[in-house]
N, C-alpha and C positions, 0 to 999 in steps of 0.2 A: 707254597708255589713261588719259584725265582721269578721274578716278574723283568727282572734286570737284566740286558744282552749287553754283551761287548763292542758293539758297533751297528752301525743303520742296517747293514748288509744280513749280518746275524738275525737282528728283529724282524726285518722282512722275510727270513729266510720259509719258504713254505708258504707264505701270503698272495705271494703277487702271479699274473696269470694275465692274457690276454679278455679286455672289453672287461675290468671291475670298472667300478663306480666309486671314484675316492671322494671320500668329504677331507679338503683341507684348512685348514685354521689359515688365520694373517688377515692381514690387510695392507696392500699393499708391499714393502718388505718388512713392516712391522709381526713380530709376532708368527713369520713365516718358518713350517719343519722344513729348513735347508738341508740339511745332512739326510733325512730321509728322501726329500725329495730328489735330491742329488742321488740315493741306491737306487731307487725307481726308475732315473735315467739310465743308469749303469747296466741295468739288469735287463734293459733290450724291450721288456714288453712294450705293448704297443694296443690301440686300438681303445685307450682309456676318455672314460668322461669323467671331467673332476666339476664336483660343487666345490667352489669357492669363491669370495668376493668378486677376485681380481685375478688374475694369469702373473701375478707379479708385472716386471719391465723385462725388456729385451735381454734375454742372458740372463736372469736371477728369479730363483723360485719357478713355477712350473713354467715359466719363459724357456726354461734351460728344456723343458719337453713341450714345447712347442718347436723348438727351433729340428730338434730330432723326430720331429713327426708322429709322436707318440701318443698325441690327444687327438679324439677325433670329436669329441665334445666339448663345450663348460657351460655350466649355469653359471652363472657370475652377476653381476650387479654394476661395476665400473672397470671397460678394457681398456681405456683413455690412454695411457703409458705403455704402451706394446705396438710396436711398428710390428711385427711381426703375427701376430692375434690377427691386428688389421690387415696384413696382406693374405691369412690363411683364407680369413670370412668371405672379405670381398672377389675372392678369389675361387670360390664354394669348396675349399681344402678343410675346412672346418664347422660345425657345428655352433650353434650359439642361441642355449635359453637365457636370455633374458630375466633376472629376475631381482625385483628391488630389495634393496639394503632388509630393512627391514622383515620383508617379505622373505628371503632368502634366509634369513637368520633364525623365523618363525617354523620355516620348510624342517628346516635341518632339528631345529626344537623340538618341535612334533615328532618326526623319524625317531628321537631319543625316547619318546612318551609313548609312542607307539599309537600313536594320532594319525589314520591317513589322511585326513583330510581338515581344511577348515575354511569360513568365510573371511575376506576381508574388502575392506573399503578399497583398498592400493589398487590402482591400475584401471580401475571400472570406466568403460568406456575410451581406451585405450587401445594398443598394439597389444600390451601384456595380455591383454583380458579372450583376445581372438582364437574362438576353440573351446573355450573352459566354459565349463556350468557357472549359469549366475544365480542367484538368487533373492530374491526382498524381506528385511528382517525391518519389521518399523516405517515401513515407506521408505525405504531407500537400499539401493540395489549392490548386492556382494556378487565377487565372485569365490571361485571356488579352487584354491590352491591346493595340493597334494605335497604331504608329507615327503623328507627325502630319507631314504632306507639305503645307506651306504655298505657297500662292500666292505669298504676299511677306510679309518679314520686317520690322519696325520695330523699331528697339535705340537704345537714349540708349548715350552714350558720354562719358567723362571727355577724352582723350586721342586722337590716329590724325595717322596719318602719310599723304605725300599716296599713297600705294600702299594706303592700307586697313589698314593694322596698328593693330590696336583697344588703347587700355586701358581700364578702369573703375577707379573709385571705390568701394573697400570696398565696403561693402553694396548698392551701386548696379548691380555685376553681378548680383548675383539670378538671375533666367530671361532677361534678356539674352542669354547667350551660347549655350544651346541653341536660343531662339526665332532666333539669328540663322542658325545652321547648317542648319534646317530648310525655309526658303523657296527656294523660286527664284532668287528676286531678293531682295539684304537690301541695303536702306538705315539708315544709321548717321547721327543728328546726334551731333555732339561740339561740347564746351565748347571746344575747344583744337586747330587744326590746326598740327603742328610739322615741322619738317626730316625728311627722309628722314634713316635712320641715327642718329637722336637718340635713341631709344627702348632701352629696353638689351631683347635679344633674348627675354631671361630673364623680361622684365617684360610682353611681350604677351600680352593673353588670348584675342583673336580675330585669327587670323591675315588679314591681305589676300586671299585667296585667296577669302575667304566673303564680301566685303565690294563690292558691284558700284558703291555709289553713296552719295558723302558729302554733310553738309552741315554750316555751324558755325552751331548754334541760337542761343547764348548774344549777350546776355545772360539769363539764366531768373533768376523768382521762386521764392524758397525755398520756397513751400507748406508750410504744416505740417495734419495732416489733424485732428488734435485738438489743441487749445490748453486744455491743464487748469493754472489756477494757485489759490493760496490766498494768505488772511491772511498776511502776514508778522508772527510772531508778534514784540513789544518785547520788548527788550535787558531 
């Protein structure tokens, strides 16, 4: 099975449709599928909820579809960096679950496990908590989070072999590699397609098996999301 496409547009080709549900990788613009996300906008649909941390910032990463009206959801965790996130919510043009780092990482884990459900301590007696089943395990009170079962997956990658065997880049795994186990269908760009058997066995983080559809994005711009400098103080 060619697992390899020529481009974002290609990989998605057949995928995308109006109101999926995408799990995407990143944090922030770490570790973010730009080039896919970038076909996604191209391609007009509309009407999407994306699981993932963050919305990116204004104009990068799913920023670039918010700005085209194309989300009408996010689970996320921190929208802090997006003027525009905040003018969709506050404005009730957007959707918005709430759901902690952890918590959101756990979602996405289980979808890949095929776990619908689980307890956790996060959020108990909070805003998160309002709606959801609780429950007491030990004298002390869970509630009850639900599995995320995505439509289709988008994950940046360091590394993969032509069979789909994933590496990442330090920090750049992040929620990568749950968001990738949770879809249907998970397409993977990487920086680097290399030989079968080159990869030492030890060093993969996302096995092929998860992996239905490749692309090599690169080259990419380093974005940096805050550029703070000072005075260089004289010798």
């Amino acid at each position: 099975m060619n697992k390899l496409y020529p481009n974002a547009e290609a990989a998605l080709d057949g995928l995308l449709k109006d109101e999926l549900l995408i799990a995407a990788g990143g944090f922030g613009l770490c570790g973010i599928p730009e080039k896919l996300l970038d076909a996604v906008r191209d391609s007009g649909v509309k009407g999407l909820t994306f699981a993932s941390n963050n919305a990116g910032i204004d104009n990068e990463g799913i920023g670039k579809l918010l700005r085209t009206k194309q989300v009408k959801k996010m689970i996320s965790s921190y929208v802090g960096e997006n003027k525009e996130f905040e003018r969709q919510y506050l404005s009730g043009e957007l959707e918005v679950e709430f759901s902690p780092q952890g918590t959101l990482a756990e979602r996405m884990r289980a979808g890949g496990a095929g776990i619908p459900a689980f307890y956790t301590r996060t959020g108990v007696g909070t805003l998160i908590a309002e709606g959801k089943e609780t429950k007491e395990f030990g004298g002390e009170e869970f509630v009850m989070e639900e599995g995320i079962f995505a439509d289709l997956s988008l994950v940046k990658a360091w590394k993969a072999d032509e069979t789909g065997n994933v590496m990442f880049r330090k920090t750049a795994r992040n929620f990568n590699v749950p968001a990738a186990t949770c879809g249907k269908v998970c397409v993977v760009e990487v920086e680097e397609i290399v030989p079968i058997g080159s990869l030492d066995p030890d060093c993969i983080h996302l096995p092929g098996i998860f992996v239905q559809r490749l692309i090599v994005g690169s080259p990419y711009d380093k974005k940096i999301e805050f550029e703070t400098t000072r005075e260089r103080e004289t010798a």
